[in-house]
Backbone bond lengths (Angstrom), bond angles and torsions (degrees), N, CA, C in turn:
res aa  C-N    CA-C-N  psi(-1)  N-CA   C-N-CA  omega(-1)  CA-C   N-CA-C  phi
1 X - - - 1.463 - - 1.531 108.82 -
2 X 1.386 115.30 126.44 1.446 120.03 175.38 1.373 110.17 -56.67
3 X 1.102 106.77 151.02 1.920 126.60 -179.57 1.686 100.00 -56.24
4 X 1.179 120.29 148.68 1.443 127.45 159.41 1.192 112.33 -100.28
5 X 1.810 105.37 126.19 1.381 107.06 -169.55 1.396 112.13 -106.41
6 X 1.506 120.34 136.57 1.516 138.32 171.33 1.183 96.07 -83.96
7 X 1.677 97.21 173.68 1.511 111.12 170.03 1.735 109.78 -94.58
8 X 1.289 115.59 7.49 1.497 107.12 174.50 1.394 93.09 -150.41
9 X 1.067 138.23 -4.46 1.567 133.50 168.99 1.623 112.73 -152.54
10 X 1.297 130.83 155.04 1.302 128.32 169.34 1.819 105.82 -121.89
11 X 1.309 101.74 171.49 1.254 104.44 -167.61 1.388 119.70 -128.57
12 X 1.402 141.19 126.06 1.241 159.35 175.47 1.431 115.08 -43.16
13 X 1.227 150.09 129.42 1.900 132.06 -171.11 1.649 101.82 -158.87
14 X 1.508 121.15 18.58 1.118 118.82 -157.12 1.571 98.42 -79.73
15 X 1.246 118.20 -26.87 1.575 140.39 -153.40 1.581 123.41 -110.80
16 X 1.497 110.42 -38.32 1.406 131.76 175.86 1.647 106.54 -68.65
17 X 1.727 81.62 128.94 1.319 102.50 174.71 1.881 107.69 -40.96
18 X 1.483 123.06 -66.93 1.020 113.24 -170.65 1.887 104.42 -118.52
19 X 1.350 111.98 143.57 1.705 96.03 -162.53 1.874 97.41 -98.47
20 X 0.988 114.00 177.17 1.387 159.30 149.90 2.084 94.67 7.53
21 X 1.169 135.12 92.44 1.682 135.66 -155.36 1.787 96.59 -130.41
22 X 1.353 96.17 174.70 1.533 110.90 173.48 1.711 103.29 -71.25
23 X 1.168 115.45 -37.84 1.483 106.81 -136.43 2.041 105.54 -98.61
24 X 1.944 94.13 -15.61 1.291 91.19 150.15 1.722 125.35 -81.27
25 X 1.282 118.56 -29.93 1.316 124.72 -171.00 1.774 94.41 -69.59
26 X 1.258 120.74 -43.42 1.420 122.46 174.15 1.781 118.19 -39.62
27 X 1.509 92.33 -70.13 1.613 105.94 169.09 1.293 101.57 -53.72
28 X 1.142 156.13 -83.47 1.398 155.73 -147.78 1.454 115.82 -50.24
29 X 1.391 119.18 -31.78 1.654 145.42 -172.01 1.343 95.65 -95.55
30 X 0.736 143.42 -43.41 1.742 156.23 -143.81 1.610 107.44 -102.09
31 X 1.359 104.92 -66.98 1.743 107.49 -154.91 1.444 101.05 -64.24
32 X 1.562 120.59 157.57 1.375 129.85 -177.89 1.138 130.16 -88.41
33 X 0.916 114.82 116.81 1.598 123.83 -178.92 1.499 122.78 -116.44
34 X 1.195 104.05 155.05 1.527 111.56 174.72 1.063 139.44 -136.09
35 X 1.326 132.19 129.88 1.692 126.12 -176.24 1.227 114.10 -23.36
36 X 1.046 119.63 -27.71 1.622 107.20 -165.56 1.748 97.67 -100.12
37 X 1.104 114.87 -7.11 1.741 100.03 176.36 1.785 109.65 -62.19
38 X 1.469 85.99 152.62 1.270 105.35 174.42 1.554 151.34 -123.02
39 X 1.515 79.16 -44.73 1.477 104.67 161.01 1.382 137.13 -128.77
40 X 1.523 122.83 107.58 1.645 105.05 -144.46 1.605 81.32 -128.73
41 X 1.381 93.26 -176.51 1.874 116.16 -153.94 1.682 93.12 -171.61
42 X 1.546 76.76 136.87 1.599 100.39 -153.66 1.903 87.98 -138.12
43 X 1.673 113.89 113.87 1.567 102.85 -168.16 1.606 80.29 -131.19
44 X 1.278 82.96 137.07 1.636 115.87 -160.98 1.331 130.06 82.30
45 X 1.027 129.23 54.88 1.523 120.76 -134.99 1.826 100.37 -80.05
46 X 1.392 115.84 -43.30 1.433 124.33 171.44 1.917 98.49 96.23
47 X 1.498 102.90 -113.30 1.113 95.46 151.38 1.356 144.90 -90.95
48 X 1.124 117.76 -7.61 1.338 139.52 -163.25 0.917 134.70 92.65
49 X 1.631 124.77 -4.83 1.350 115.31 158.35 1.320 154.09 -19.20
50 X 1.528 118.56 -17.99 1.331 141.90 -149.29 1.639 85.45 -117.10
51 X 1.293 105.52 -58.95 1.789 104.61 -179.13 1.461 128.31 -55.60
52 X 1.826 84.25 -35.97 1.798 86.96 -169.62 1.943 99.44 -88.79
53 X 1.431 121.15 4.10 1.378 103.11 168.30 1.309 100.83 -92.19
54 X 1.397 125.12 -32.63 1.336 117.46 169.13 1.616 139.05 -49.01
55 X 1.564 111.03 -5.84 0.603 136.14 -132.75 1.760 96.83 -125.27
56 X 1.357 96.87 -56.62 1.283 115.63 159.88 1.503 115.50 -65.65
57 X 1.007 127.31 -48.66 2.129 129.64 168.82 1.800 102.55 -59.13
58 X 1.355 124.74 -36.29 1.481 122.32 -175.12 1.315 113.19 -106.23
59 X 1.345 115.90 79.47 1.547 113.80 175.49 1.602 117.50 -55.70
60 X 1.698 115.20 -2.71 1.153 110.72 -172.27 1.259 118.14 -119.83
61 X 1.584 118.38 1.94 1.701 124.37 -166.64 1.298 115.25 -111.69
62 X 0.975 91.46 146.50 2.137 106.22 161.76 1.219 118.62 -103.13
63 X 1.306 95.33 118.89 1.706 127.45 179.04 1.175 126.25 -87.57
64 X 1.403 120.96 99.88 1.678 123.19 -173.34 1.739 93.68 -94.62
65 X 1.290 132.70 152.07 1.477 139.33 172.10 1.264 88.05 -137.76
66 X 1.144 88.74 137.62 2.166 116.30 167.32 1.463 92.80 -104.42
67 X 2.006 102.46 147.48 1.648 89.71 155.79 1.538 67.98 -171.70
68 X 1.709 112.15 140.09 0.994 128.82 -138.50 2.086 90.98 -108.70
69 X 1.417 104.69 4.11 1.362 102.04 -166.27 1.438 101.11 -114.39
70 X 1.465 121.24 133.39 1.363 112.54 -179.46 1.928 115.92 -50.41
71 X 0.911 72.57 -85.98 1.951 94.17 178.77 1.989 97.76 -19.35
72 X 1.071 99.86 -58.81 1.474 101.08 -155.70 2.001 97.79 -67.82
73 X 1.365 102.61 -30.52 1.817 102.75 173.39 1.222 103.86 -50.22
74 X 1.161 113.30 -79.48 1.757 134.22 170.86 1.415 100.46 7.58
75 X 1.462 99.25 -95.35 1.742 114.12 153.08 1.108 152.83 35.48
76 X 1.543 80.22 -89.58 1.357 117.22 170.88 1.765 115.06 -78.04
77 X 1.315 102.97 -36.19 1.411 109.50 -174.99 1.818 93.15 -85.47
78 X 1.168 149.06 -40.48 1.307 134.99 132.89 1.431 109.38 20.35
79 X 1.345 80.91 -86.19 1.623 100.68 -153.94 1.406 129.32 -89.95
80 X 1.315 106.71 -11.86 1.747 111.35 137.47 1.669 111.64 -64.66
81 X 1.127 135.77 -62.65 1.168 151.00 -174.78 1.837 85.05 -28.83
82 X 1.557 121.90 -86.35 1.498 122.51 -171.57 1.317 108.92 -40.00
83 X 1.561 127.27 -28.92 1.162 123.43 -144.97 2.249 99.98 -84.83
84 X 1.582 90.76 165.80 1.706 101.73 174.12 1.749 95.01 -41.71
85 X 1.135 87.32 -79.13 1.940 107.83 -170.66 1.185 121.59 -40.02
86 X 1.380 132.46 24.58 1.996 133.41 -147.95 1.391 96.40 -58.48
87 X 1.233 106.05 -48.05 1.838 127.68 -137.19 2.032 82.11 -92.35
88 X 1.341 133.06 -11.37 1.497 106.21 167.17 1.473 116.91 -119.89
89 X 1.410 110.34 29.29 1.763 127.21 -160.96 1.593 95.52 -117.19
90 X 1.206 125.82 104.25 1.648 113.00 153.51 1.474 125.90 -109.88
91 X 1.336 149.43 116.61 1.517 141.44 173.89 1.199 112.76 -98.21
92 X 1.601 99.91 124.80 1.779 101.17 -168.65 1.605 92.01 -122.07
93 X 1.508 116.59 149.55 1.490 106.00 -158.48 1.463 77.39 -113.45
94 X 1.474 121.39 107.04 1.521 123.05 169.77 1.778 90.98 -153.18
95 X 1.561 97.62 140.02 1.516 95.90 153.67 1.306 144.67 -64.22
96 X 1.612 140.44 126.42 1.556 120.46 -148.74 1.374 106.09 -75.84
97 X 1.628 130.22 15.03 1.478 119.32 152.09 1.012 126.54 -62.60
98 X 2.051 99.19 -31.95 2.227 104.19 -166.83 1.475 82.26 -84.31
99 X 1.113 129.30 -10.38 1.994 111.33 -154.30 1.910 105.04 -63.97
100 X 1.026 90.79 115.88 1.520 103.98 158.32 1.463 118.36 -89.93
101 X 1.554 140.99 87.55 1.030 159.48 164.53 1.696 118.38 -38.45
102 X 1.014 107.73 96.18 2.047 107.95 178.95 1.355 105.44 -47.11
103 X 1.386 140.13 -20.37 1.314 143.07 -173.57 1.709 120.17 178.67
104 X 1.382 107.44 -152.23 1.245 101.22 -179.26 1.740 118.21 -114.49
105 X 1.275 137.66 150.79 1.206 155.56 -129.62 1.868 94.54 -114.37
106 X 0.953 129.04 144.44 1.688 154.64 145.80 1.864 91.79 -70.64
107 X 0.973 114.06 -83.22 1.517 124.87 -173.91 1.531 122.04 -127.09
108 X 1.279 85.58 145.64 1.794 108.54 175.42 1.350 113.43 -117.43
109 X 1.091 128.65 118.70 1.478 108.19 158.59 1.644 108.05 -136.66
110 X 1.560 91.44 -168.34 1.771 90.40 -155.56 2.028 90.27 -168.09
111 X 1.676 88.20 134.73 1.429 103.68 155.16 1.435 111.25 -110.40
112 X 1.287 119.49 77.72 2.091 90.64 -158.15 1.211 99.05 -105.93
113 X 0.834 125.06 -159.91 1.811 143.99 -140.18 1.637 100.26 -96.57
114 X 1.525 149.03 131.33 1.135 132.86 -162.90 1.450 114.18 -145.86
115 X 1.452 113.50 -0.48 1.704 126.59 174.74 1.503 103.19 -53.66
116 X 0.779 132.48 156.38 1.728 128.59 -178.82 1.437 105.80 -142.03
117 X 1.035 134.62 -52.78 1.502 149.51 165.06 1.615 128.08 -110.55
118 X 1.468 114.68 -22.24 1.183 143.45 -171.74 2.171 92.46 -35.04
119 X 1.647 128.05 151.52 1.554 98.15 145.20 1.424 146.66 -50.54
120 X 0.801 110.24 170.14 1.928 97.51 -150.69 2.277 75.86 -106.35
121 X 1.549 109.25 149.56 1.006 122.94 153.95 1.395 116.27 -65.16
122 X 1.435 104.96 131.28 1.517 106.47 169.47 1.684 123.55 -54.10
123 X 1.728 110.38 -38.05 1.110 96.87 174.62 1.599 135.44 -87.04
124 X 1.369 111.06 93.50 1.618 126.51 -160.31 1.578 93.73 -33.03
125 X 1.546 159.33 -52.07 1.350 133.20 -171.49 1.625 103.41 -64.16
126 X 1.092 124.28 -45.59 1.800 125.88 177.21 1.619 104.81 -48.79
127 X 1.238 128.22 -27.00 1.398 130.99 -156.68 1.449 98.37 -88.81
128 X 1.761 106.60 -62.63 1.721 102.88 168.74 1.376 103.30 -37.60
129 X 1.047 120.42 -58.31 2.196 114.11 -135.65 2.059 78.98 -84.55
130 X 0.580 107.28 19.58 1.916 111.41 167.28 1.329 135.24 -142.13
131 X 1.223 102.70 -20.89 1.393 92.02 170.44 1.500 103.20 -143.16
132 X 1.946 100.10 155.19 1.650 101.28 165.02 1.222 146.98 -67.85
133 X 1.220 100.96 46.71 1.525 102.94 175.73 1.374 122.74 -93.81
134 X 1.843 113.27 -6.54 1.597 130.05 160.04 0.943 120.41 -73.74
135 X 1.992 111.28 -35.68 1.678 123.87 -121.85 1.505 88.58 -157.06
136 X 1.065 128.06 112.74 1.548 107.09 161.37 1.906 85.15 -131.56
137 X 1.507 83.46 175.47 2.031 109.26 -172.72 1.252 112.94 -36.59
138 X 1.576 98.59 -37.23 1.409 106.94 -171.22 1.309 138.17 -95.96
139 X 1.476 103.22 -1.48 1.319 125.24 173.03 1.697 97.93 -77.88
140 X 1.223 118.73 -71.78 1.132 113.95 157.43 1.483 142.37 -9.18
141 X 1.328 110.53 -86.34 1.568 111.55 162.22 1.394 117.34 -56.27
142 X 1.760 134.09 -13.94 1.460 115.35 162.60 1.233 102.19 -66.51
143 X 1.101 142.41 -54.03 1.285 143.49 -151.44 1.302 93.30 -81.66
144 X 1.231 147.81 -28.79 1.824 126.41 -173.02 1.329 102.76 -84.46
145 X 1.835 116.98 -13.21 1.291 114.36 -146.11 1.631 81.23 -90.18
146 X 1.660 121.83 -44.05 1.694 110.38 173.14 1.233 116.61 -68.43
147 X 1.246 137.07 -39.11 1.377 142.00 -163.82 1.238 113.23 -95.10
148 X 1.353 130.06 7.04 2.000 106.43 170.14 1.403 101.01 -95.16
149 X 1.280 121.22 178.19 1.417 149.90 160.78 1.508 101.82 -60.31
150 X 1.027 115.06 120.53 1.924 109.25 162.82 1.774 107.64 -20.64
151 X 1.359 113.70 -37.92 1.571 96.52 -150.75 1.623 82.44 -104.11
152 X 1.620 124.48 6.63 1.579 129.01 -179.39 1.435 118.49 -34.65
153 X 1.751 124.60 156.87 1.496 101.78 176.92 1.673 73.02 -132.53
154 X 1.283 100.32 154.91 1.576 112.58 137.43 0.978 131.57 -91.90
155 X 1.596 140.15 152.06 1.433 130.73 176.11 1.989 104.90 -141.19
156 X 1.286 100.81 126.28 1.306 95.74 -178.10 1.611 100.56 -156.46
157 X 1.966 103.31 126.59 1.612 97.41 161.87 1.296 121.70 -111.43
158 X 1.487 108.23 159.95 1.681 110.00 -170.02 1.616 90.15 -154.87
159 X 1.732 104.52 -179.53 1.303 113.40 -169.41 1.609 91.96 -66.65
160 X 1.552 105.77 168.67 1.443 118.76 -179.17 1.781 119.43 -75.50
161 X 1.603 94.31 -21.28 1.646 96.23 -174.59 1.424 107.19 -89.40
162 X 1.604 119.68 23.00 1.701 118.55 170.03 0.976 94.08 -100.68
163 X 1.577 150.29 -11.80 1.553 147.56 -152.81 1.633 79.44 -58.50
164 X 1.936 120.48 -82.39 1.913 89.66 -144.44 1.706 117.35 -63.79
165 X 1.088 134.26 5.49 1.349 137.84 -141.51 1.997 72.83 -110.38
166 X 1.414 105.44 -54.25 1.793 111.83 -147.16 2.080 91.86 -60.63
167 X 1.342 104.86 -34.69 1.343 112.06 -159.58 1.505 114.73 -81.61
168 X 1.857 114.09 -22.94 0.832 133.03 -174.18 1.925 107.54 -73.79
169 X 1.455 78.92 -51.43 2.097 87.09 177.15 1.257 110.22 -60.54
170 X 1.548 116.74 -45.68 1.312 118.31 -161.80 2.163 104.54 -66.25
171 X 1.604 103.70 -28.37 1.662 95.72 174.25 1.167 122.74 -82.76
172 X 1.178 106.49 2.72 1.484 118.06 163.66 1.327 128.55 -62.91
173 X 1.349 123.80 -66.59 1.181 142.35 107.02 1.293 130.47 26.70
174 X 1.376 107.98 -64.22 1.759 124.13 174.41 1.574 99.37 107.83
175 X 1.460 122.88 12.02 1.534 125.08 166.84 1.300 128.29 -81.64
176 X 1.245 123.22 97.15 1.329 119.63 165.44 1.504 139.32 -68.97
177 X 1.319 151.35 142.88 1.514 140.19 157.11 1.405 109.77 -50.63
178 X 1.063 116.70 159.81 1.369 122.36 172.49 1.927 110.50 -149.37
179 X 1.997 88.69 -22.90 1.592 79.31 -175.47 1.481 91.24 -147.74
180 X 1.493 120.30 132.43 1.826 112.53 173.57 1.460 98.55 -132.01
181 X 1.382 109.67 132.73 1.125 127.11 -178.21 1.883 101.59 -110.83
182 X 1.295 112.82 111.36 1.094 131.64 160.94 1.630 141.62 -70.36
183 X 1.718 113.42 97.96 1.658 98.99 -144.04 1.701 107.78 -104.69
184 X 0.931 138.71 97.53 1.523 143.48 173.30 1.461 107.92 -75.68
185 X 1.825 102.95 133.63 1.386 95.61 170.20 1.336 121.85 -64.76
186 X 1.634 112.31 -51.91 1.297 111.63 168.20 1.623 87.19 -130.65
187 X 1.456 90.83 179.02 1.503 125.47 -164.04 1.677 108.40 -62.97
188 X 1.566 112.62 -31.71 1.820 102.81 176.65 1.768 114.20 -89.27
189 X 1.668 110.80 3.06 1.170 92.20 -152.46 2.369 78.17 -119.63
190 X 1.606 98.58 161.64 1.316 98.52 -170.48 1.010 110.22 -74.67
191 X 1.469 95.63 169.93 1.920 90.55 179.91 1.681 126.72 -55.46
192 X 0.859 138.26 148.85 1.526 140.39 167.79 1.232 126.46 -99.37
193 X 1.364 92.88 -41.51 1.998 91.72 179.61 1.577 124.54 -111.64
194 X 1.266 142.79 179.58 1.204 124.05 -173.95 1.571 93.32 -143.56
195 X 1.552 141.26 122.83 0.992 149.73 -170.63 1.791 92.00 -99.18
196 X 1.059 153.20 118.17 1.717 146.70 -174.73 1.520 99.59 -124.06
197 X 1.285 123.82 131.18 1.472 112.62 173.55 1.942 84.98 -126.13
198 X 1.400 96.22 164.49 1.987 98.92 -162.94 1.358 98.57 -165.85
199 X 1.805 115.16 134.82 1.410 118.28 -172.21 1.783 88.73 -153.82
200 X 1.266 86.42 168.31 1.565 96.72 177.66 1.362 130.93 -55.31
201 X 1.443 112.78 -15.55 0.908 116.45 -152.83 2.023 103.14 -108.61
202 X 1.506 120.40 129.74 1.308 125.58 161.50 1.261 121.37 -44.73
203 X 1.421 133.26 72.34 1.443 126.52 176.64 1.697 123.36 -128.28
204 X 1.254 102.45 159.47 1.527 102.20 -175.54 1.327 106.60 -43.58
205 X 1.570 127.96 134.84 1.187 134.71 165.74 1.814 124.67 -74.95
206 X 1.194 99.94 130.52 1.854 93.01 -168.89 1.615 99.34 -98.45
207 X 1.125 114.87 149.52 1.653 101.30 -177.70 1.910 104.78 -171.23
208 X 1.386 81.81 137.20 1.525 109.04 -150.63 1.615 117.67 -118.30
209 X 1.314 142.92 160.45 0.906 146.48 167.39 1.676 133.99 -111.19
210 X 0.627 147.84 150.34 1.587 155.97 -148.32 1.192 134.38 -156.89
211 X 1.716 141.88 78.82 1.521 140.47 -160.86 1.699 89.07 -100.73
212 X 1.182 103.46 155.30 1.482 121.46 -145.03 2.023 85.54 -105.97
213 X 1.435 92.04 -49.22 1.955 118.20 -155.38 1.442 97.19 -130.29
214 X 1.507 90.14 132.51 1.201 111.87 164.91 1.890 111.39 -130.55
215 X 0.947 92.57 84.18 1.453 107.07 -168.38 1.937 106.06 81.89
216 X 1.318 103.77 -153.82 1.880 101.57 172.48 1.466 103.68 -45.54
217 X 1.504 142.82 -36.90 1.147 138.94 -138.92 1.646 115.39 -103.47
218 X 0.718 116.24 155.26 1.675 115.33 176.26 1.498 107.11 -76.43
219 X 1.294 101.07 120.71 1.629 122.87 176.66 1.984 101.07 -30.06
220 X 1.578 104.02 156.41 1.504 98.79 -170.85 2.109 96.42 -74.92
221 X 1.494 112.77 -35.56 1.273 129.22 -174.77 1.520 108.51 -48.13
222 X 1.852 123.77 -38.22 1.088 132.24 -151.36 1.440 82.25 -99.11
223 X 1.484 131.83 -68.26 1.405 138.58 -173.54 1.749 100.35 -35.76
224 X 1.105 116.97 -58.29 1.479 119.94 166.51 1.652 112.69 -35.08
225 X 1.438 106.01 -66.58 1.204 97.65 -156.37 1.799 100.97 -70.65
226 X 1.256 130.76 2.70 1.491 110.20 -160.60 1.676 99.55 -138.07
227 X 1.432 113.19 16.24 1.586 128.99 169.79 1.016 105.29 -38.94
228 X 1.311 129.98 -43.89 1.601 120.67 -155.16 0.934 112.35 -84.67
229 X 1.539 121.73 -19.55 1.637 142.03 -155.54 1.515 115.52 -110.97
230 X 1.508 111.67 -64.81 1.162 116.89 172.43 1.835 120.41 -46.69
231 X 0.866 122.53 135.69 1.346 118.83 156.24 1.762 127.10 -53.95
């Protein structure tokens, strides 16, 4: 499979369990960041796409990615390796249960795996990078719930029909929403994806909408949001 090309890096997919999708390029364009982040964590990384745009938005952070599949670390470490950013990109192929963390995180985010019962793919690496049977919600939010910064965010998208289940674990936890980005392919059909960003803190939730298509073409909103990236 040919490389996927960015406008400041391209990406490697010959090897990864699952390659190069909308819904990481979504999260990666989307989730919030801030000058002052520093140290971010990226669990599941796949190929790395998600890290290395992060990467590109944080001229100032170091990026650790988990991805629990050999081949797809490899990859990933690839393709930081080619990338501008080499020297603030690391992919360590451990599951984020074994992860021992050097400290604490600004941000986490995550496209992870979200089938729950769904049939399982025959091919057992396709099955991890899809469903929770590695990774579930809650593995997740324990670990953001010890490891962020007080002022930490999480950012994670998934289909739209996990919203009450995703929101329910996450208050468990002590995670709140603060920002949901709502993703429609096009404009007649319902939303599909759920962009969730979540921090410690009880605050008004901001929440937004997103059409993907506007006819064959990418919505003017989406073209916006992914200028820097897309070719």
């Amino acid at each position: 499979m040919p490389e996927f090309r960015f406008k400041q890096f391209s990406v490697r997919q010959d090897n990864s369990a699952l390659k190069v999708g909308t819904d990481a390029v979504l999260l990666g364009a989307a989730m919030t960041v801030s000058p002052a982040d520093r140290n971010l964590l990226d669990v599941g990384t796949g190929t790395g796409v998600i890290a290395l745009m992060a990467a590109q938005r944080c001229p100032e952070a170091e990026i650790i990615a988990l991805e629990i599949d050999g081949p797809s670390a490899g990859e990933a470490a690839f393709n930081f390796a080619a990338s501008p950013w080499s020297s603030r990109l690391q992919a360590i192929c451990t599951p984020l249960q074994a992860y021992a963390p050097p400290g604490k995180f600004d941000l986490i985010f995550s496209n992870p795996p979200y089938f729950d019962s769904s049939l399982k793919n025959p091919d057992e690496r396709e099955t991890a990078a899809r469903h929770t049977v590695s990774l579930s919600y809650g593995d997740i939010f324990a670990f953001a719930s010890e490891w962020l910064t007080p002022e930490g965010r999480l950012s994670l998208i998934l289909p739209s029909d996990c919203e009450r289940q995703l929101l329910r674990t996450a208050a468990s936890f002590g995670l709140f929403p603060f920002h949901i980005l709502r993703i429609r392919t096009t404009a007649a059909k319902a939303p599909k994806r759920l962009m969730t960003e979540f921090s410690r803190s009880r605050t008004e939730t901001t929440e937004n909408e997103l059409t993907l298509q506007d006819g064959p073409e990418r919505s003017a909103d989406y073209a916006a949001l992914t200028r820097e990236f897309y070719l």
